[in-house]
MARSEKOL-629193 format. One record per residue: residue number from 1; x, y, z negated of N, C-alpha, C in turn; chain. Coordinates in nm, 3 decimals, always signed. Each point is the difference from the previous one (the first is absolute). Layout:
MARSEKOL-629193
{NUM, {X, Y, Z}, {X, Y, Z}, {X, Y, Z}, A}
...
end
This chain:
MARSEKOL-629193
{1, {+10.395, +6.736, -9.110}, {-0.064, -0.078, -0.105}, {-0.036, -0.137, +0.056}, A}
{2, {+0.017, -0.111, -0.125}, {-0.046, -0.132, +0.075}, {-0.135, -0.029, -0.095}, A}
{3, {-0.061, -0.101, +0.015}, {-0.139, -0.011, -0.041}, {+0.026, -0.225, -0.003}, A}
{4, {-0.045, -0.010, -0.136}, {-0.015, -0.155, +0.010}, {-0.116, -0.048, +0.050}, A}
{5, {-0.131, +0.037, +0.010}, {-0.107, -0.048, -0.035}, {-0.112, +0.110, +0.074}, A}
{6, {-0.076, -0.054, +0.066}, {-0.115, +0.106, +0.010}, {-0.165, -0.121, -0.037}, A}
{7, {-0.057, +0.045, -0.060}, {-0.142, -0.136, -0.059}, {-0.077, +0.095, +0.046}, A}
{8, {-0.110, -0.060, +0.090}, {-0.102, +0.055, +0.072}, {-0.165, -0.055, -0.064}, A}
{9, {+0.008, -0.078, -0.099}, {-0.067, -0.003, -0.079}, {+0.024, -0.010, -0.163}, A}
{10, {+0.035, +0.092, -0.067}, {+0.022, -0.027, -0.152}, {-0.053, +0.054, -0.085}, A}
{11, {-0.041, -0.054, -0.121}, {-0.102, -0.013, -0.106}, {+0.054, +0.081, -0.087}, A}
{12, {+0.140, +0.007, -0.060}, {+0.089, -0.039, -0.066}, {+0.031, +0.157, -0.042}, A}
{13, {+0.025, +0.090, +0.094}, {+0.082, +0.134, -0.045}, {-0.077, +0.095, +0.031}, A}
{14, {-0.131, +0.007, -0.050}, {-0.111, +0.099, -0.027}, {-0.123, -0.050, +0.030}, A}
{15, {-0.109, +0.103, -0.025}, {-0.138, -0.018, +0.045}, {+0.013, -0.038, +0.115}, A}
{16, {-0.135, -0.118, +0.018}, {-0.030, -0.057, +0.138}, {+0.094, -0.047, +0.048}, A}
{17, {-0.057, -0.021, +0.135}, {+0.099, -0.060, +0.124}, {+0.120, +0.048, +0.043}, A}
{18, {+0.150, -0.017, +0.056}, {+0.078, +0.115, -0.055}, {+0.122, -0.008, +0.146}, A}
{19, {+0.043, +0.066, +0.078}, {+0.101, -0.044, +0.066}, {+0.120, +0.042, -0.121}, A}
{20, {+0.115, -0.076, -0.003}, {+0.084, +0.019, -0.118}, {+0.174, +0.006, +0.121}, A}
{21, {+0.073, +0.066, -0.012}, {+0.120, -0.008, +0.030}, {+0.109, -0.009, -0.113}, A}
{22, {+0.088, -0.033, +0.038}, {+0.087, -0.045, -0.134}, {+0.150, +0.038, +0.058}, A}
{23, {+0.044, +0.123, -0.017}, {+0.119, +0.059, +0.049}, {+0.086, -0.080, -0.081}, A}
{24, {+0.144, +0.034, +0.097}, {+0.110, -0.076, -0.059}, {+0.081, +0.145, -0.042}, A}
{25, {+0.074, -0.064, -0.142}, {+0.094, +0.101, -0.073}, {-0.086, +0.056, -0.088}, A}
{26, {+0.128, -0.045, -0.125}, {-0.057, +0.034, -0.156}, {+0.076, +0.000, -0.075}, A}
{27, {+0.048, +0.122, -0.034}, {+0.137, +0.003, -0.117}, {-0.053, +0.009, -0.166}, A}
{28, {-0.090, -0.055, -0.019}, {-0.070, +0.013, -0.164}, {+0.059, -0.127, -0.032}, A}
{29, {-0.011, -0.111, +0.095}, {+0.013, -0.167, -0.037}, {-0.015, -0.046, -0.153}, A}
{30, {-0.115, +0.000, -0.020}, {-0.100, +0.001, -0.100}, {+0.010, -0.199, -0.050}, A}
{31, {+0.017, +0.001, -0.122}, {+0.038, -0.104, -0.037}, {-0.146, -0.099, +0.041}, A}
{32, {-0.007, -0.129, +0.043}, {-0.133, -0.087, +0.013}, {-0.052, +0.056, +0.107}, A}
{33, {+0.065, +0.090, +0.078}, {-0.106, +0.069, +0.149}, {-0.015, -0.124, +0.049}, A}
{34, {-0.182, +0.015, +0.090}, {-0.021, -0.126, +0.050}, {+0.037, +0.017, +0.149}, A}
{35, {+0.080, +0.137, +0.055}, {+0.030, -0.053, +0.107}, {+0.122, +0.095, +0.065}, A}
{36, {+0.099, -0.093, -0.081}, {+0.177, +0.050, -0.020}, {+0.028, -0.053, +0.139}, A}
{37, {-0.023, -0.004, +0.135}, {+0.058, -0.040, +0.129}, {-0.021, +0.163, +0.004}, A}
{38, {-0.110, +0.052, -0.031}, {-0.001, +0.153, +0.110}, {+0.113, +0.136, -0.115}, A}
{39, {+0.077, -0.059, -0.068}, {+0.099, +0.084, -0.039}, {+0.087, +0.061, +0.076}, A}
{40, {+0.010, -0.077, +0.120}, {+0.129, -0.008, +0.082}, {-0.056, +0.099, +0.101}, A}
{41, {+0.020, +0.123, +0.027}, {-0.021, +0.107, +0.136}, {+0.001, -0.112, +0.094}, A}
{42, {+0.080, -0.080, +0.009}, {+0.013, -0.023, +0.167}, {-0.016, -0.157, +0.041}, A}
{43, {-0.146, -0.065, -0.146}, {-0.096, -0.074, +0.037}, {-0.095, +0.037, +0.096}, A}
{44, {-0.030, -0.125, +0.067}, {-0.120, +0.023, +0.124}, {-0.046, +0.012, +0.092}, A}
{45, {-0.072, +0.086, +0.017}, {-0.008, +0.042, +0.136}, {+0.005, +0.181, +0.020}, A}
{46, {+0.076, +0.027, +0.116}, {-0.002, +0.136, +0.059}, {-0.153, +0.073, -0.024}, A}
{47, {-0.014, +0.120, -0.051}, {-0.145, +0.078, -0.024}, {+0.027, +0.067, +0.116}, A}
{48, {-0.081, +0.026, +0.092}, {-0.026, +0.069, +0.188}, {-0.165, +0.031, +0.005}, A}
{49, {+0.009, +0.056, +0.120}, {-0.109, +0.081, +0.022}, {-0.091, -0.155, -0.003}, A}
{50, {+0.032, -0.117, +0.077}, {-0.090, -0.091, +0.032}, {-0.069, -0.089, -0.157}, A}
{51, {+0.109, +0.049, -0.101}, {-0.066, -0.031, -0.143}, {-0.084, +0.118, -0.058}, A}
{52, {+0.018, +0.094, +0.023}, {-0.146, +0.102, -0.020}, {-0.126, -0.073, +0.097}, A}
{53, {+0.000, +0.018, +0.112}, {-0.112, -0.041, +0.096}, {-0.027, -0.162, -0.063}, A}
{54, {+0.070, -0.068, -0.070}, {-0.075, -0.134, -0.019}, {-0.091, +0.028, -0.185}, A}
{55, {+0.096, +0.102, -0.025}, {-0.110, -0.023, -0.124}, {-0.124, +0.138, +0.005}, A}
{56, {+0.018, +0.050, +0.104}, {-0.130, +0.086, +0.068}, {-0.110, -0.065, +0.017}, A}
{57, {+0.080, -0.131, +0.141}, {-0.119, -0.092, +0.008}, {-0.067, -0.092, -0.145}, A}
{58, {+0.074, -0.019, -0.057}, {-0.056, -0.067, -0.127}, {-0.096, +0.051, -0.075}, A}
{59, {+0.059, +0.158, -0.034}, {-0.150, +0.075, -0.086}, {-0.089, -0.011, +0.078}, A}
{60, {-0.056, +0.023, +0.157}, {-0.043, +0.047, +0.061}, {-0.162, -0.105, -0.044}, A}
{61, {+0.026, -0.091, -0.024}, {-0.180, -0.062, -0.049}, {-0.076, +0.078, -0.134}, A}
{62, {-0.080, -0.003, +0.021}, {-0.127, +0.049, -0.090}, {+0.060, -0.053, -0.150}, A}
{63, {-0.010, -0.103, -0.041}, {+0.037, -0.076, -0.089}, {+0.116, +0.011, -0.104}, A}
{64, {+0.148, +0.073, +0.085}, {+0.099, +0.004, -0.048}, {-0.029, +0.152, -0.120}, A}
{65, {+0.053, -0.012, -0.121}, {-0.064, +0.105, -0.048}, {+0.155, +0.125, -0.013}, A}
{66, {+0.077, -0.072, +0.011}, {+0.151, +0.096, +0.029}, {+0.125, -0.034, +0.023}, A}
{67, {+0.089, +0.058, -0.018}, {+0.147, -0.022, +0.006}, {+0.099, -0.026, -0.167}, A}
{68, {+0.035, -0.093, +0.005}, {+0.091, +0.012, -0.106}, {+0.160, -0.019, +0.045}, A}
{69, {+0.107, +0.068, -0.092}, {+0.106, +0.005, -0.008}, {+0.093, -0.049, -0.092}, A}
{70, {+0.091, -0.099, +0.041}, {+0.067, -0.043, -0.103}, {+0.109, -0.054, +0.049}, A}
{71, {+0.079, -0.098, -0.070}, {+0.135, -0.018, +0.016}, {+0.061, -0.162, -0.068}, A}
{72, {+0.107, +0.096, -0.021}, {+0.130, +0.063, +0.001}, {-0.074, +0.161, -0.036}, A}
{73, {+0.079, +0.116, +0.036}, {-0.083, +0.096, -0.042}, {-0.010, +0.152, +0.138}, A}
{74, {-0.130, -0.020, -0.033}, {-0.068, +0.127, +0.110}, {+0.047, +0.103, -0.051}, A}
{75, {+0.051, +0.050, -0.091}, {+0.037, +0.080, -0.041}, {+0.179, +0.044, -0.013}, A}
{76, {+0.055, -0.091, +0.070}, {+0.161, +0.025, +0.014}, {-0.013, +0.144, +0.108}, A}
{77, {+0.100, +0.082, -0.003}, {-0.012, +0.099, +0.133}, {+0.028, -0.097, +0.142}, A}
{78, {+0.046, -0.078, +0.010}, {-0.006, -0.006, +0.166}, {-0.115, -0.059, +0.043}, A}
{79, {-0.091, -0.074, -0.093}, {-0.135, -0.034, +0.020}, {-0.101, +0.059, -0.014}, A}
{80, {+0.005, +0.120, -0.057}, {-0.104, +0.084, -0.025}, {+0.022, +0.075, +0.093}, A}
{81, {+0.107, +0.044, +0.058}, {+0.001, +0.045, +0.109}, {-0.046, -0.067, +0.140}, A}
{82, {+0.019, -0.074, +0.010}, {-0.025, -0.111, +0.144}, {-0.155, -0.014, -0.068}, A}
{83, {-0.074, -0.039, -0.077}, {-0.075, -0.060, +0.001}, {-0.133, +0.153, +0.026}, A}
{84, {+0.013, +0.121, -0.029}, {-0.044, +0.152, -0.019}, {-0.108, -0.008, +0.184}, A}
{85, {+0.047, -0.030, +0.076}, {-0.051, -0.021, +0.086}, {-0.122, -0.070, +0.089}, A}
{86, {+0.035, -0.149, -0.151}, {-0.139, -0.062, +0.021}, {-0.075, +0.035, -0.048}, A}
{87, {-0.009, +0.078, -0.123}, {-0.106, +0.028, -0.090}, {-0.052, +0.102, +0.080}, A}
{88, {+0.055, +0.117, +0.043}, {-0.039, +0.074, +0.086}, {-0.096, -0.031, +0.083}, A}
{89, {+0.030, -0.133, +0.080}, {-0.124, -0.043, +0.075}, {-0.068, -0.019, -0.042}, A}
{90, {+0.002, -0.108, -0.112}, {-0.092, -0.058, -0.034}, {-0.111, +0.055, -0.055}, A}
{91, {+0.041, +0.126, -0.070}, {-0.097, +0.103, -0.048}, {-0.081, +0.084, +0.122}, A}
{92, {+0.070, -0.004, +0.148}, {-0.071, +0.076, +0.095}, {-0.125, -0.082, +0.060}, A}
{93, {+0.091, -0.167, -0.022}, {-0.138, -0.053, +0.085}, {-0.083, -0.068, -0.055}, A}
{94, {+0.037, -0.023, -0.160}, {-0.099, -0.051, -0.089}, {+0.022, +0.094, -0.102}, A}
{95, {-0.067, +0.120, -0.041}, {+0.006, +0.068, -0.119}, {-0.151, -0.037, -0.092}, A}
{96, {-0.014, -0.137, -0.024}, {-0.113, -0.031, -0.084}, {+0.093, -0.113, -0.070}, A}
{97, {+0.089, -0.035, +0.057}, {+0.067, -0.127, -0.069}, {+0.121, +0.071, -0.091}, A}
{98, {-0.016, -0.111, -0.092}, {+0.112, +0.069, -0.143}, {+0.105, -0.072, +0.015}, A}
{99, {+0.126, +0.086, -0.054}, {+0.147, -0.029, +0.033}, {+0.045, -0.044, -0.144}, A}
{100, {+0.044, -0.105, -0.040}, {+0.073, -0.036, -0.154}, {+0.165, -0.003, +0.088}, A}
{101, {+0.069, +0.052, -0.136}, {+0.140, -0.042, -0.026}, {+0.059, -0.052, -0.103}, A}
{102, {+0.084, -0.055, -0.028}, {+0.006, -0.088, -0.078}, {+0.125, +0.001, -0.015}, A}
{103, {+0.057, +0.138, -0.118}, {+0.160, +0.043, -0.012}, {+0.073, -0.039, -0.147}, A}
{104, {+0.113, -0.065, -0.014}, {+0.050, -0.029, -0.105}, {+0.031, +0.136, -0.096}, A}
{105, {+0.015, +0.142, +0.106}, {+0.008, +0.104, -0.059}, {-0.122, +0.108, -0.063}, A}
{106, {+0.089, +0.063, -0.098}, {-0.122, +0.029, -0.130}, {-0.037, +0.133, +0.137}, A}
{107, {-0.149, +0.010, -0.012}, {-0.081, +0.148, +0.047}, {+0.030, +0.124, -0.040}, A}
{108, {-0.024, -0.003, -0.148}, {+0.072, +0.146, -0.016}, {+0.099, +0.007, +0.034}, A}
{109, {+0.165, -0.058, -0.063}, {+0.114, +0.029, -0.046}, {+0.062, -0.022, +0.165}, A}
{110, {-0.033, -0.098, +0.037}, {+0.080, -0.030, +0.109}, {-0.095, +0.069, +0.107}, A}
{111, {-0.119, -0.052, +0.072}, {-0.057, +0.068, +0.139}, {-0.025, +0.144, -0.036}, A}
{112, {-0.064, +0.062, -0.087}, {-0.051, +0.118, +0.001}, {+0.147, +0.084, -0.008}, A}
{113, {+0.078, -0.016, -0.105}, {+0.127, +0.087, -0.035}, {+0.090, -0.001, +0.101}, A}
{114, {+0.082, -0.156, -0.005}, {+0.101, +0.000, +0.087}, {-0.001, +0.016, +0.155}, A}
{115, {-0.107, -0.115, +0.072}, {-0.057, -0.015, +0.089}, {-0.042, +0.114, +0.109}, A}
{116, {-0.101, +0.076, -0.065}, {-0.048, +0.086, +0.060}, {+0.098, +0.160, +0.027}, A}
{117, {+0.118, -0.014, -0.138}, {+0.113, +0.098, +0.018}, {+0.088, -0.016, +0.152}, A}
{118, {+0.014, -0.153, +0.004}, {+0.107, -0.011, +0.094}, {-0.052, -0.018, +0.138}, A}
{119, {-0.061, -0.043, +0.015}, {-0.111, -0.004, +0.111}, {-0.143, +0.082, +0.018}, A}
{120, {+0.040, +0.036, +0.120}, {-0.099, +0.143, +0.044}, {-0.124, -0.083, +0.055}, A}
{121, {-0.006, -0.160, +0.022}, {-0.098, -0.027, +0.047}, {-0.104, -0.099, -0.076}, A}
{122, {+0.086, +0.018, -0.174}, {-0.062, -0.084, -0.062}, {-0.152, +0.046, -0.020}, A}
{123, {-0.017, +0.093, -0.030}, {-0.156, +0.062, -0.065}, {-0.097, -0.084, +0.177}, A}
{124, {+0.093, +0.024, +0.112}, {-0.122, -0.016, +0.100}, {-0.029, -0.155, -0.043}, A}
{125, {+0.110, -0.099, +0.005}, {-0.025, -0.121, -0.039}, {-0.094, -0.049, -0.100}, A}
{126, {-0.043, +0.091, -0.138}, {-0.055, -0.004, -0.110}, {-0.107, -0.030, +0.046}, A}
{127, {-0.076, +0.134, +0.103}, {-0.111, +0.063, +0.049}, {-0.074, -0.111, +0.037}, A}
{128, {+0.083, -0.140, +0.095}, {-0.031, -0.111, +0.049}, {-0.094, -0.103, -0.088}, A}
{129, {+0.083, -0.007, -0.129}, {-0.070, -0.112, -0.109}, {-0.089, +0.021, -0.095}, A}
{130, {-0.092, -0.073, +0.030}, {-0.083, -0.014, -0.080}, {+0.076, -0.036, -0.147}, A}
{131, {+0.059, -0.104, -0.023}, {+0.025, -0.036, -0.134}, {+0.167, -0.092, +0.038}, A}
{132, {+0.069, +0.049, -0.158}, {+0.121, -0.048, +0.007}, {+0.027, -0.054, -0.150}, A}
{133, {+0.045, -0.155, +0.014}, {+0.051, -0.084, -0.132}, {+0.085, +0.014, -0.030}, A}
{134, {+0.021, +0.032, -0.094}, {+0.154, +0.093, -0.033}, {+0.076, -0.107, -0.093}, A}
{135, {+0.144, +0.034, -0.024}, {+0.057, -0.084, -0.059}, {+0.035, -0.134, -0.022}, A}
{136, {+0.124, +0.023, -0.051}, {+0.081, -0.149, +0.076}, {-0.114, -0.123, -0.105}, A}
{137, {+0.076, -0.121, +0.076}, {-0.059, -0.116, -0.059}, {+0.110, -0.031, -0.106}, A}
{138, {-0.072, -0.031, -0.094}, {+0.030, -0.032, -0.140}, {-0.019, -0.125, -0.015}, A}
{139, {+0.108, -0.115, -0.031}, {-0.053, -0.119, -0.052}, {-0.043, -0.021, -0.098}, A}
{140, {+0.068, +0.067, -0.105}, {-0.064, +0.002, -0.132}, {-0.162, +0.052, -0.001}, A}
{141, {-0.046, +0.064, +0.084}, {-0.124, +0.035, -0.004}, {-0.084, -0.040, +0.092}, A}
{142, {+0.046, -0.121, +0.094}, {-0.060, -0.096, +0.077}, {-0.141, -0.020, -0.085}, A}
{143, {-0.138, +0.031, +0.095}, {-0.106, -0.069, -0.037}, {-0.096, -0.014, +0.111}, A}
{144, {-0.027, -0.123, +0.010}, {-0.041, -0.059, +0.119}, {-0.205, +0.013, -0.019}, A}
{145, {-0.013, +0.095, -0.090}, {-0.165, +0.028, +0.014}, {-0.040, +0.098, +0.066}, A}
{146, {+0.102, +0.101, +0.007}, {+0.039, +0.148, +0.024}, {-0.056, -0.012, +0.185}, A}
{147, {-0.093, +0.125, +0.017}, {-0.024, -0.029, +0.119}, {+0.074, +0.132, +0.091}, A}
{148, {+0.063, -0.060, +0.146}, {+0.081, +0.049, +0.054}, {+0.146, +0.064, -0.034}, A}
{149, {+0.039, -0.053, -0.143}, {+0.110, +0.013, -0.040}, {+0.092, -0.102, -0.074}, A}
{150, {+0.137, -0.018, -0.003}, {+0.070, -0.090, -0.071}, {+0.011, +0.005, -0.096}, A}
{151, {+0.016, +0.132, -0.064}, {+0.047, +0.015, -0.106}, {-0.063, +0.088, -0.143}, A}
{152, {-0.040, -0.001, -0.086}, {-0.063, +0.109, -0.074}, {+0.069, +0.179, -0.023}, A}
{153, {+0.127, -0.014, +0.086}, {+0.025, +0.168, -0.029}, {-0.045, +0.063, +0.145}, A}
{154, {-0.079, -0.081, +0.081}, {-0.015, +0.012, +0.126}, {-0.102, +0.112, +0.033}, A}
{155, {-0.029, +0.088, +0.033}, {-0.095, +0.071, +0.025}, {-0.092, +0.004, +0.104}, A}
{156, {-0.086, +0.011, +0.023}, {-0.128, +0.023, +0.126}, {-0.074, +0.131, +0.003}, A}
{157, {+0.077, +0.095, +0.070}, {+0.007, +0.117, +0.009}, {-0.064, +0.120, +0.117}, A}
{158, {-0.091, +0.018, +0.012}, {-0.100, +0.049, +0.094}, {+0.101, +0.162, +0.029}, A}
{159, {+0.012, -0.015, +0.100}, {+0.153, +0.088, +0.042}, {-0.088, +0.113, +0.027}, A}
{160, {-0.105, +0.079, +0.068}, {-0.046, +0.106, +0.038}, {-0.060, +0.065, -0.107}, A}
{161, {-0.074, -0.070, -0.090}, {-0.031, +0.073, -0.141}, {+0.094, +0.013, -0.104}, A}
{162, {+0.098, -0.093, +0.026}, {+0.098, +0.057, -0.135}, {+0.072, +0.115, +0.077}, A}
{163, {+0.033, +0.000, +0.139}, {+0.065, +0.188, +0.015}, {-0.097, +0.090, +0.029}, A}
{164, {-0.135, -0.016, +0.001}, {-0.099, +0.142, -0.043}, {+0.045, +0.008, -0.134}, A}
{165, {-0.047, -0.093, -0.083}, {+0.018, +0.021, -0.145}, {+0.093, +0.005, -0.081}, A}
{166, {+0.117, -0.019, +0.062}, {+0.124, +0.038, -0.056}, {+0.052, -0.091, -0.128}, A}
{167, {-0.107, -0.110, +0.027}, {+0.043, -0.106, -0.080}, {-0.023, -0.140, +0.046}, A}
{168, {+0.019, -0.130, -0.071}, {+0.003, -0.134, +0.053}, {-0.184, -0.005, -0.028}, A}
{169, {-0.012, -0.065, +0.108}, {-0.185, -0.048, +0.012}, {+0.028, -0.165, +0.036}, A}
{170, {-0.027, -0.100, -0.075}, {+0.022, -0.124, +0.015}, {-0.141, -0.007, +0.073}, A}
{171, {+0.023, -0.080, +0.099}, {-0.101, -0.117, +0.064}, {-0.059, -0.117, -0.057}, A}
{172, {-0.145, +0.021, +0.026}, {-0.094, -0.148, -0.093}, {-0.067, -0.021, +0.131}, A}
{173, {+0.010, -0.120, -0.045}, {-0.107, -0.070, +0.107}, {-0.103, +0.055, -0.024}, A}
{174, {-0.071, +0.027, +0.151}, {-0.146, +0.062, +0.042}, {-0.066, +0.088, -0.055}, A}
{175, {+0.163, +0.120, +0.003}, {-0.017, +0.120, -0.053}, {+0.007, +0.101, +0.131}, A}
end
């Protein structure tokens, strides 16, 4: 997996302070995406052990309130695979900090059904996030009031209570 981007301070892709990575490779190529360079798998830079240990050190202040994931898409298999490892840590050595993802693919239809059929290690991956934005970006439904999302079919989806409950539990702020 390659990775364009790692932001060690961002506002932008969830609550609080945020380390954000921005994997490369994305086969949705979503009309108006604001960031069509990380379509390409083999934009970037190489993902290695020494890019886990730098965004280790990044959460590692008081301040940072989690990890976010995004793209191109965290959710292709060779990135969800490569990437299964950091979360892993990140949950061992900070399990107070929350994990967002941020997938063009739908939760039910695609992660829960397909996802978790074909891959034996998807459910552990689930276990990781706090919350996942589902669905592609829509230009036609571009609205720029919308917080932490592009688009209005976009969802903000609190991932551990919607699989107790066996249904979608959307996320509100300072809930």
């Amino acid at each position: 997996m390659n990775y364009s981007e790692i932001k060690i301070c961002d506002i932008a892709n969830g609550p609080g302070v945020r380390v954000t990575i921005f994997v490369s490779g994305c086969t949705h190529h979503c009309k108006g995406c604001f960031n069509e360079m990380t379509w390409d798998f083999a934009y970037g830079k190489p993902f290695t052990e020494q890019t886990i240990d730098t965004i280790l050190s990044a959460l590692a202040p008081d301040y940072i309130a989690g990890l976010t994931l995004l793209g191109g898409e965290p959710l292709e298999e060779e990135n969800r695979r490569a990437l299964l490892p950091l979360l892993q840590a990140v949950k061992e050595q900070f399990p107070t900090k929350n994990i967002w993802c941020y997938s063009g693919y739908l939760f039910e239809q695609d992660i829960l059904e397909k996802f978790c059929a074909r891959w034996g290690q998807m459910e552990e991956f689930l276990s990781y996030l706090d919350v996942i934005v589902d669905g592609p970006f829509l230009l036609e439904q571009k609205d720029i009031s919308l917080q932490f999302r592009g688009s209005r079919n976009q969802r903000i989806i609190r991932v551990r209570e919607s699989l107790e409950q066996g249904e979608v539990v959307l996320w509100e702020a300072g809930a």
